[in-house]
Biopython code that builds the backbone (N, CA, C, O; Angstrom):
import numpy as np
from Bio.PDB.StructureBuilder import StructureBuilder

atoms = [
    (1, "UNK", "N", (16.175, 6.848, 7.126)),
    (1, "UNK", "CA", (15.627, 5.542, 6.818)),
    (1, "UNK", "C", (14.437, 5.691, 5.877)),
    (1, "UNK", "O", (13.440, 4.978, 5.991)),
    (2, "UNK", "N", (14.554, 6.557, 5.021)),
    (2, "UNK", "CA", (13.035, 6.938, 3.834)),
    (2, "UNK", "C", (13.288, 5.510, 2.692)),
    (2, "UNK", "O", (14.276, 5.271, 1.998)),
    (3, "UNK", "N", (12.263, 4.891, 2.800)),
    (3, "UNK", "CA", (12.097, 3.746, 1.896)),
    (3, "UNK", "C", (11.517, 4.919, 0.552)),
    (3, "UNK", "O", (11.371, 6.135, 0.431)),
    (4, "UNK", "N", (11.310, 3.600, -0.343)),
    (4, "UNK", "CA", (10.567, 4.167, -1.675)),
    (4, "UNK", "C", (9.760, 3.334, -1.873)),
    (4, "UNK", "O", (9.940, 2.276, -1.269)),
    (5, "UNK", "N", (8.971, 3.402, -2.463)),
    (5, "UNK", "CA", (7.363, 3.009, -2.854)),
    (5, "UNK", "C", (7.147, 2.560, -4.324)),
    (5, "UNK", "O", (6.841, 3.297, -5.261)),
    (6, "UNK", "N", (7.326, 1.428, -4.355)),
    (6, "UNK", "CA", (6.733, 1.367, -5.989)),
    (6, "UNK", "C", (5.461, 0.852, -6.091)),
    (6, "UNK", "O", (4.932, 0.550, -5.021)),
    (7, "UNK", "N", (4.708, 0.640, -7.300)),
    (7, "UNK", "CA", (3.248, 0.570, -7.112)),
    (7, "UNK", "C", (2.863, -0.807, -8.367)),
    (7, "UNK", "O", (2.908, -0.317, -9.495)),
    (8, "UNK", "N", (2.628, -1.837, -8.392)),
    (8, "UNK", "CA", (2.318, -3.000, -9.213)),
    (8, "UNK", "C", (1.633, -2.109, -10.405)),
    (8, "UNK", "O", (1.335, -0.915, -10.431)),
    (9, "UNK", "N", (1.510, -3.056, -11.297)),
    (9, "UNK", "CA", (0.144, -2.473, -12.537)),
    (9, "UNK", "C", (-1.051, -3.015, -12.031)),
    (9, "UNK", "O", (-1.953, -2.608, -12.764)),
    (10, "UNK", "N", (-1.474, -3.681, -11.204)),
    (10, "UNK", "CA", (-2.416, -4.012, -10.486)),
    (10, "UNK", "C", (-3.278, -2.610, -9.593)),
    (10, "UNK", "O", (-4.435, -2.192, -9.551)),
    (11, "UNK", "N", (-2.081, -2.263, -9.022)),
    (11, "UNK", "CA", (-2.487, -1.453, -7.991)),
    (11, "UNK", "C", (-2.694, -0.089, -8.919)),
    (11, "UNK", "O", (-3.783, 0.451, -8.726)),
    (12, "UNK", "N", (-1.831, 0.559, -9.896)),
    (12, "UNK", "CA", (-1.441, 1.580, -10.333)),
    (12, "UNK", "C", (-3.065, 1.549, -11.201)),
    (12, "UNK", "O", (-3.625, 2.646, -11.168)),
    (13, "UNK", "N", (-3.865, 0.399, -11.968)),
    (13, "UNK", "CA", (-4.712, 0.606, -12.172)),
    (13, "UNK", "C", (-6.221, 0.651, -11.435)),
    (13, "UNK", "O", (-7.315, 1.035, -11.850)),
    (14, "UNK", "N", (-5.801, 0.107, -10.206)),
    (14, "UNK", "CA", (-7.123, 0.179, -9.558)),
    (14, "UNK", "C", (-7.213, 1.877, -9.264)),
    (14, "UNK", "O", (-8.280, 2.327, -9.683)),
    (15, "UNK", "N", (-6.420, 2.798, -8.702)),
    (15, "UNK", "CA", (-5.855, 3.812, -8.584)),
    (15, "UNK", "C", (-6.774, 4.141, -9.872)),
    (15, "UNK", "O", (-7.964, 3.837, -9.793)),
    (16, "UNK", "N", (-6.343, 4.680, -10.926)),
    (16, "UNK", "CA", (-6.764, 5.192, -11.818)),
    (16, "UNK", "C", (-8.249, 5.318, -12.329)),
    (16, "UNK", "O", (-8.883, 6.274, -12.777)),
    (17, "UNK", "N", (-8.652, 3.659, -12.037)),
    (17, "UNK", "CA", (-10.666, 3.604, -12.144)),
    (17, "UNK", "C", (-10.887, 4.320, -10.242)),
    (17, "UNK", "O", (-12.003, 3.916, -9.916)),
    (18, "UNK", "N", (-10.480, 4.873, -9.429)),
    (18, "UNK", "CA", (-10.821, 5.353, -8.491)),
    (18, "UNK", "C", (-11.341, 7.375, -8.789)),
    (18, "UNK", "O", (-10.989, 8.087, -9.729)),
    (19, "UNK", "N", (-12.358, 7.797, -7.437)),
    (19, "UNK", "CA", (-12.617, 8.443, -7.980)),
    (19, "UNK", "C", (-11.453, 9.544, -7.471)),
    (19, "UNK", "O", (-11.008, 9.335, -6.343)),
    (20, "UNK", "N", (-10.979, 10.576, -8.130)),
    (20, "UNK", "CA", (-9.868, 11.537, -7.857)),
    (20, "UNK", "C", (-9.481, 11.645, -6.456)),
    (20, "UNK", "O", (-8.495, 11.371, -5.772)),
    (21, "UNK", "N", (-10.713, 12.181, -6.286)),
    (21, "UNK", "CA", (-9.836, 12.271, -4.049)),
    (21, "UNK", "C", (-9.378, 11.013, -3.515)),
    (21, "UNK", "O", (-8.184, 10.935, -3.223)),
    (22, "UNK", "N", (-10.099, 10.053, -3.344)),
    (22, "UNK", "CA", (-9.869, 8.857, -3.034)),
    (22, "UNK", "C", (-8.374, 8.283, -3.372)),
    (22, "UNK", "O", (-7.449, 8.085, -2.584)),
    (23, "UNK", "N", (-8.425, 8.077, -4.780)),
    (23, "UNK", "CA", (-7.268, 7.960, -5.350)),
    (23, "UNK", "C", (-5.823, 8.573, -4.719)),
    (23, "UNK", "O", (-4.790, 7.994, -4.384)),
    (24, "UNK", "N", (-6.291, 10.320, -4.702)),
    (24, "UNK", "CA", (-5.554, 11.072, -3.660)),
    (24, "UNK", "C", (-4.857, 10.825, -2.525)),
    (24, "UNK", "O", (-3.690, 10.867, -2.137)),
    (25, "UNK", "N", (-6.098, 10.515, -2.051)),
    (25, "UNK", "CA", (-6.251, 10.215, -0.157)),
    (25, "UNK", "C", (-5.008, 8.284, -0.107)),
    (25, "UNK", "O", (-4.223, 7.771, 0.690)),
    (26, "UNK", "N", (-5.442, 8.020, -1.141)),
    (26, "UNK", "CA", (-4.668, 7.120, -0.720)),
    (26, "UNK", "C", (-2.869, 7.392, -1.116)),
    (26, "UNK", "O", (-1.938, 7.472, -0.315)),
    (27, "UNK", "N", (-2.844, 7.458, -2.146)),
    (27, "UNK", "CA", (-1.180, 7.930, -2.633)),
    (27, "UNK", "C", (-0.390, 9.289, -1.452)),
    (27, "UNK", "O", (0.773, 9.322, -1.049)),
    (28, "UNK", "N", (-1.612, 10.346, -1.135)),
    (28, "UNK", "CA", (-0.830, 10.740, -0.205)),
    (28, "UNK", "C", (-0.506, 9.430, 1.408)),
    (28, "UNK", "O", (0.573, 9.208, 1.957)),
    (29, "UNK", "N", (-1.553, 8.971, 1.662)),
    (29, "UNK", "CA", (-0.989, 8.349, 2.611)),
    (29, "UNK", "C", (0.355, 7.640, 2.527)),
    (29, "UNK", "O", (1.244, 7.822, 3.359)),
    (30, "UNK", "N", (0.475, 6.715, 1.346)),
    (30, "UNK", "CA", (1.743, 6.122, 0.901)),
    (30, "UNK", "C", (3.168, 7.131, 1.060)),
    (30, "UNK", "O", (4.264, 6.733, 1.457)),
    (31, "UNK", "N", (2.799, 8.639, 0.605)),
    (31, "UNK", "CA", (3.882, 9.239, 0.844)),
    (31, "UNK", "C", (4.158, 9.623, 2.007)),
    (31, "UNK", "O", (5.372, 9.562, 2.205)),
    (32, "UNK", "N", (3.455, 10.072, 3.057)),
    (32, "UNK", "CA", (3.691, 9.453, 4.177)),
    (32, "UNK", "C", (4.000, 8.068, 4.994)),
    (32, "UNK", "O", (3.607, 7.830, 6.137)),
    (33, "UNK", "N", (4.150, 7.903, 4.836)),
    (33, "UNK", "CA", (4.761, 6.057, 5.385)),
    (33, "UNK", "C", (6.045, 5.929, 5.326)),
    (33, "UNK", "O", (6.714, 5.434, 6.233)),
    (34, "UNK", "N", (6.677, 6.533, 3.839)),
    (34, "UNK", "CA", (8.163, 6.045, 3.562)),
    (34, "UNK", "C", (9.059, 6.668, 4.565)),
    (34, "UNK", "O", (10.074, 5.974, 4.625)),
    (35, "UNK", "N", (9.128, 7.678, 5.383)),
    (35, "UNK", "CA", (10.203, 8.054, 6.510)),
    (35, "UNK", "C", (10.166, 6.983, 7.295)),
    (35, "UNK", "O", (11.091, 6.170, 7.282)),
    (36, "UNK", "N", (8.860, 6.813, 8.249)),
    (36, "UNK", "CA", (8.628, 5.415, 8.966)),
    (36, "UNK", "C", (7.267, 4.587, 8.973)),
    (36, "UNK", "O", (6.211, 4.733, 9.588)),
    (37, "UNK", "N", (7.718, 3.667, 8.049)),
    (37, "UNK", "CA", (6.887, 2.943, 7.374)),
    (37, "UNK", "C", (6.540, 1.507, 8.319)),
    (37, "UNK", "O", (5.847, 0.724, 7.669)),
    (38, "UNK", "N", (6.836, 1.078, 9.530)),
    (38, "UNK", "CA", (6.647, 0.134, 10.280)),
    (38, "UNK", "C", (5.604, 0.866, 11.459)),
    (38, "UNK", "O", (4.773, 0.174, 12.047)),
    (39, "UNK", "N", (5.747, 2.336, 11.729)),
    (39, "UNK", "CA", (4.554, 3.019, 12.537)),
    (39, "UNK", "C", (2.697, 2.445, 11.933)),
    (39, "UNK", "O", (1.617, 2.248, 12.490)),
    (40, "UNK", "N", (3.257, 2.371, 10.477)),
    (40, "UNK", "CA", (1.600, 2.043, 9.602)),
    (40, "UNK", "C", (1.931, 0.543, 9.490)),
    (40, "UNK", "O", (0.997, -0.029, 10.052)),
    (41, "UNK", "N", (2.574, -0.125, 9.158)),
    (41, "UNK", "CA", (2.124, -0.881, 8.618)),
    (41, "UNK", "C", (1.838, -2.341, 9.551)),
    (41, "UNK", "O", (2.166, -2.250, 10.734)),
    (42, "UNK", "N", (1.381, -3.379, 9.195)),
    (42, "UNK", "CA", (1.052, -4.485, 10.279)),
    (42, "UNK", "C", (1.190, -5.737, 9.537)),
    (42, "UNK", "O", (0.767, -5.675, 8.383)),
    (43, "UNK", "N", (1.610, -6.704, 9.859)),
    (43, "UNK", "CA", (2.203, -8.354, 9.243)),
    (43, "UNK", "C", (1.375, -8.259, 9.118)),
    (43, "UNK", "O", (0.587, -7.615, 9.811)),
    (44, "UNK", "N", (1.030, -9.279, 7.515)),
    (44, "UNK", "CA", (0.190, -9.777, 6.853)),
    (44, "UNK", "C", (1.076, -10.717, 6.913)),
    (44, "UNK", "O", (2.230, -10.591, 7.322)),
    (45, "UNK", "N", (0.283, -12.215, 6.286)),
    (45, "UNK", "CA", (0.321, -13.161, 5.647)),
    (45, "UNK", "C", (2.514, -13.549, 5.234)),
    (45, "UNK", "O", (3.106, -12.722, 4.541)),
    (46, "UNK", "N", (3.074, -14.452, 5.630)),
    (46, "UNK", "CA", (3.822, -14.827, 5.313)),
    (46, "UNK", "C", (5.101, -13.286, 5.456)),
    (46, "UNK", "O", (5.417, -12.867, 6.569)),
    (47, "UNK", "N", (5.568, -12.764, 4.382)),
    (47, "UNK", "CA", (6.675, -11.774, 4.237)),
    (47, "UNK", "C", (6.055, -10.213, 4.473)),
    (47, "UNK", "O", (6.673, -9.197, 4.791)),
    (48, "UNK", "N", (4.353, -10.422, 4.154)),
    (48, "UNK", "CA", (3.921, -9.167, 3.407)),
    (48, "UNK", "C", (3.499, -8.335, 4.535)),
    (48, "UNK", "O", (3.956, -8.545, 5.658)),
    (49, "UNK", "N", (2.597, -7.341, 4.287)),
    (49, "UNK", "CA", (2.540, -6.030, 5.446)),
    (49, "UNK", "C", (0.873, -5.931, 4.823)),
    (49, "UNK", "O", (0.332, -6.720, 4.049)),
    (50, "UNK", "N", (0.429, -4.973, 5.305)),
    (50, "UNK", "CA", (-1.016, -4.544, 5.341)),
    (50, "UNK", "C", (-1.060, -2.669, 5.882)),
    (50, "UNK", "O", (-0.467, -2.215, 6.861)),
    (51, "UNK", "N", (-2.026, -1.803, 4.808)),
    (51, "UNK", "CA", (-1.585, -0.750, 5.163)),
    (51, "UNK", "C", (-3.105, -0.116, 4.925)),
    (51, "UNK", "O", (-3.607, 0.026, 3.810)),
    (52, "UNK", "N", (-3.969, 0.363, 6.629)),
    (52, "UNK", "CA", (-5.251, 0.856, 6.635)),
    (52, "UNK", "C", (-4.774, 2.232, 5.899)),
    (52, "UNK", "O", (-3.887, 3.077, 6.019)),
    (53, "UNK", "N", (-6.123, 1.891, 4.896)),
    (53, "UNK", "CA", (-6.286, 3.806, 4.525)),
    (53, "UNK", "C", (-7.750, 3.683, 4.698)),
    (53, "UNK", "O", (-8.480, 3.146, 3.864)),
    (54, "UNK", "N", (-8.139, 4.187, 5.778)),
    (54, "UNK", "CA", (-10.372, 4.612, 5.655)),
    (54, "UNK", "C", (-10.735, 2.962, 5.636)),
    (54, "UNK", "O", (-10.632, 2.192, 6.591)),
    (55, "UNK", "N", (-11.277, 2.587, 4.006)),
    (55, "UNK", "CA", (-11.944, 1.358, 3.597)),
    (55, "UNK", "C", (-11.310, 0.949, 2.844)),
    (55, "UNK", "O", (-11.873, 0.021, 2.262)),
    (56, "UNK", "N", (-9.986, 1.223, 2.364)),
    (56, "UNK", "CA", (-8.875, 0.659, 1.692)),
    (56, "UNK", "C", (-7.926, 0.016, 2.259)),
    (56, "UNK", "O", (-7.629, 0.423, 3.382)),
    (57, "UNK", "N", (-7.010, -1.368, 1.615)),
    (57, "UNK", "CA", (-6.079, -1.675, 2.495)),
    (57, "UNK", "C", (-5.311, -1.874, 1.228)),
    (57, "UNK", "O", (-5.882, -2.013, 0.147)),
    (58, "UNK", "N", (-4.324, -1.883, 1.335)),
    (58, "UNK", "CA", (-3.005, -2.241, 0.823)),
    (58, "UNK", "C", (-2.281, -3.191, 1.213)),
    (58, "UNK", "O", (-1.882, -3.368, 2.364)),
    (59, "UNK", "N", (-2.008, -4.058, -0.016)),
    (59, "UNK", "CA", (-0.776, -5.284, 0.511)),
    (59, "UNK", "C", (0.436, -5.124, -0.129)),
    (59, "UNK", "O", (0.598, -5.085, -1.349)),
    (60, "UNK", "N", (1.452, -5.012, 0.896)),
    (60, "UNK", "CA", (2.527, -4.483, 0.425)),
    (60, "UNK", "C", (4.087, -5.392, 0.783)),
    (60, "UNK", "O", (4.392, -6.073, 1.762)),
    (61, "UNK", "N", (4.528, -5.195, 0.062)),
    (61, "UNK", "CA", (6.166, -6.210, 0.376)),
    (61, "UNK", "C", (7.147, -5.624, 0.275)),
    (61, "UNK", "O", (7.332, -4.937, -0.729)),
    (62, "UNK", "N", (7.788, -5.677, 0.957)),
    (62, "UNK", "CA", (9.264, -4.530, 1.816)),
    (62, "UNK", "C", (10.485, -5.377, 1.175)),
    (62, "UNK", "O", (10.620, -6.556, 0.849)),
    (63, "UNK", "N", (11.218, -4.359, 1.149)),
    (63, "UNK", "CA", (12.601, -4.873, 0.253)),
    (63, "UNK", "C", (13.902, -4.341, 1.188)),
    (63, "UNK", "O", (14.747, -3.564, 0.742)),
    (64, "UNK", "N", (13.924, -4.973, 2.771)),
    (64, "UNK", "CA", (14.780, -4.291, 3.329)),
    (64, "UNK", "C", (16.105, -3.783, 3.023)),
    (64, "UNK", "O", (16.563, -2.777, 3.564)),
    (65, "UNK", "N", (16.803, -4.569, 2.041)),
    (65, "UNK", "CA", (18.063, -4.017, 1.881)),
    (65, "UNK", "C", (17.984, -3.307, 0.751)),
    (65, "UNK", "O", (19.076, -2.794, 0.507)),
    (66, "UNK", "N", (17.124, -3.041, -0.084)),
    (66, "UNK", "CA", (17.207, -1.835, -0.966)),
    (66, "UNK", "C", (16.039, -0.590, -0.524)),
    (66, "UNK", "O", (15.964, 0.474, -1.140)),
    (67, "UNK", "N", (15.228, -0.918, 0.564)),
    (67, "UNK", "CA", (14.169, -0.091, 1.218)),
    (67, "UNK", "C", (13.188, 0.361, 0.312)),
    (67, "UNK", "O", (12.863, 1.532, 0.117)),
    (68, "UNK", "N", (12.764, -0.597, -0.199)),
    (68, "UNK", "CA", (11.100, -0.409, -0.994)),
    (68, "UNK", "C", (10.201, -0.907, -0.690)),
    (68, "UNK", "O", (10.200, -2.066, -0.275)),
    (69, "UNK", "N", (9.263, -0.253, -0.793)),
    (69, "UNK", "CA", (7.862, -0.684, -0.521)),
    (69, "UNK", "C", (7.472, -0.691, -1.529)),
    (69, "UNK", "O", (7.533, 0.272, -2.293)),
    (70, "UNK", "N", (6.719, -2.337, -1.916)),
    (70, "UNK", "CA", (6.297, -2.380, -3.112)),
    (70, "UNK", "C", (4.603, -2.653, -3.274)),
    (70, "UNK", "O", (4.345, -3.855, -3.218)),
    (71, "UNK", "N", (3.921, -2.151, -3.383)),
    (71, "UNK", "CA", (2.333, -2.004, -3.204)),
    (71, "UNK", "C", (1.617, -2.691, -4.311)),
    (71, "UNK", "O", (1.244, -2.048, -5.292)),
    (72, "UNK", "N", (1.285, -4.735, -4.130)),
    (72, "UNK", "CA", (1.145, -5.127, -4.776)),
    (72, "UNK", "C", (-0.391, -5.383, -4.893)),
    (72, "UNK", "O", (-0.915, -6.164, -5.687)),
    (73, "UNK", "N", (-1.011, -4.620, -3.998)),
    (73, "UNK", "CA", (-2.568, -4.797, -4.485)),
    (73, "UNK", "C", (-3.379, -3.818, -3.423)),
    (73, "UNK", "O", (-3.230, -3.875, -2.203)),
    (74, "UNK", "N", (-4.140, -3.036, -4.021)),
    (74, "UNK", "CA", (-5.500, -2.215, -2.735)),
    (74, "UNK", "C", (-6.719, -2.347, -3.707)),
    (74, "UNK", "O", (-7.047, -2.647, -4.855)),
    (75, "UNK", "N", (-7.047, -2.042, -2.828)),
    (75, "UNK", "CA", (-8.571, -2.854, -2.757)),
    (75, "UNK", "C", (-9.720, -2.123, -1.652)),
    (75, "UNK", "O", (-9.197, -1.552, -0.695)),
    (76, "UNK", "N", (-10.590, -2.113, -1.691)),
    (76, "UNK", "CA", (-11.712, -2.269, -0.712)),
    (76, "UNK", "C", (-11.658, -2.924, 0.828)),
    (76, "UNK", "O", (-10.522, -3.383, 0.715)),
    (77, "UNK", "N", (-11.961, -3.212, 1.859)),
    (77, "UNK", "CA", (-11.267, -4.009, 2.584)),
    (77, "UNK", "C", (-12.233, -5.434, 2.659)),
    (77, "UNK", "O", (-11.751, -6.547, 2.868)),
    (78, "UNK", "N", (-14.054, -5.098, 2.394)),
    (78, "UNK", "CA", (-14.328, -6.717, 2.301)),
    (78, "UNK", "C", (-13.639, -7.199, 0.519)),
    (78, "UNK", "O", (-13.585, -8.428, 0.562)),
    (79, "UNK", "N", (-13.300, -6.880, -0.444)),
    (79, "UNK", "CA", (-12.504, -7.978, -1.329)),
    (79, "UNK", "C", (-11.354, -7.863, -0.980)),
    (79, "UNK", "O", (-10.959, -8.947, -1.410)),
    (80, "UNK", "N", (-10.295, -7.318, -0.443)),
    (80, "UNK", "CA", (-8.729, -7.761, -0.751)),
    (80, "UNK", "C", (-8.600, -9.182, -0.102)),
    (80, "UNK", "O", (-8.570, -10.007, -1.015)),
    (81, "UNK", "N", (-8.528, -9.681, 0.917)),
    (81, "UNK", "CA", (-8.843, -10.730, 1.524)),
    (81, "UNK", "C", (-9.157, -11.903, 0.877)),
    (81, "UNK", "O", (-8.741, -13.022, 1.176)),
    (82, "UNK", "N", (-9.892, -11.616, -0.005)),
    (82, "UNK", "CA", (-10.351, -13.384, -0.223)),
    (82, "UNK", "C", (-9.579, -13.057, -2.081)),
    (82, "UNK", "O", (-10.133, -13.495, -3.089)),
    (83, "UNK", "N", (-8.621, -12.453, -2.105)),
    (83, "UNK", "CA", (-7.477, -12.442, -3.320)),
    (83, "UNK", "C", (-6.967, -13.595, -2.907)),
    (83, "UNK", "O", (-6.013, -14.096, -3.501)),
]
sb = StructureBuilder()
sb.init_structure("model")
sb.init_model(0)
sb.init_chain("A")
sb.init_seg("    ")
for serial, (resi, resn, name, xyz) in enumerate(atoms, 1):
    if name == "N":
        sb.init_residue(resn, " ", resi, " ")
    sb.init_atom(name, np.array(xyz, "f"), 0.0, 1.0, " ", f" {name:<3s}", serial, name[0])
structure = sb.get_structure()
């Protein structure tokens, strides 16, 4: 049941102004998730999911019948929220 992970240009650039480990710390977490990705993750808002990393969260939207996780915004955890 390994989903796949795609990453917005939203997200793919916040990533990039991050500083290297961080950046790290979070993409490895993501690669962990995809075997079982409902152990991490927690309803958000309407369809979407929510995924703690430290002081980062991720909002993410699942594509059950093609099994993607699509990571449409991280953030800090006081701004993602009031997106």
């Amino acid at each position: 049941m390994t989903y796949s992970v795609k990453l917005s240009k939203n997200a793919e650039k916040f990533l990039d102004n991050l500083q290297k480990n961080i950046a790290l710390r979070i993409l490895n977490k993501l690669e962990e998730i995809k075997d079982n990705p409902f152990h991490y993750l927690e309803h958000y808002e309407g369809e979407g999911y929510k995924l703690r990393i430290g002081d980062y969260r991720a909002l993410i939207d699942v594509d059950f019948e093609k099994k993607i996780l699509f990571v449409r915004v991280i953030d800090k955890r006081g701004r993602i929220y009031k997106r």
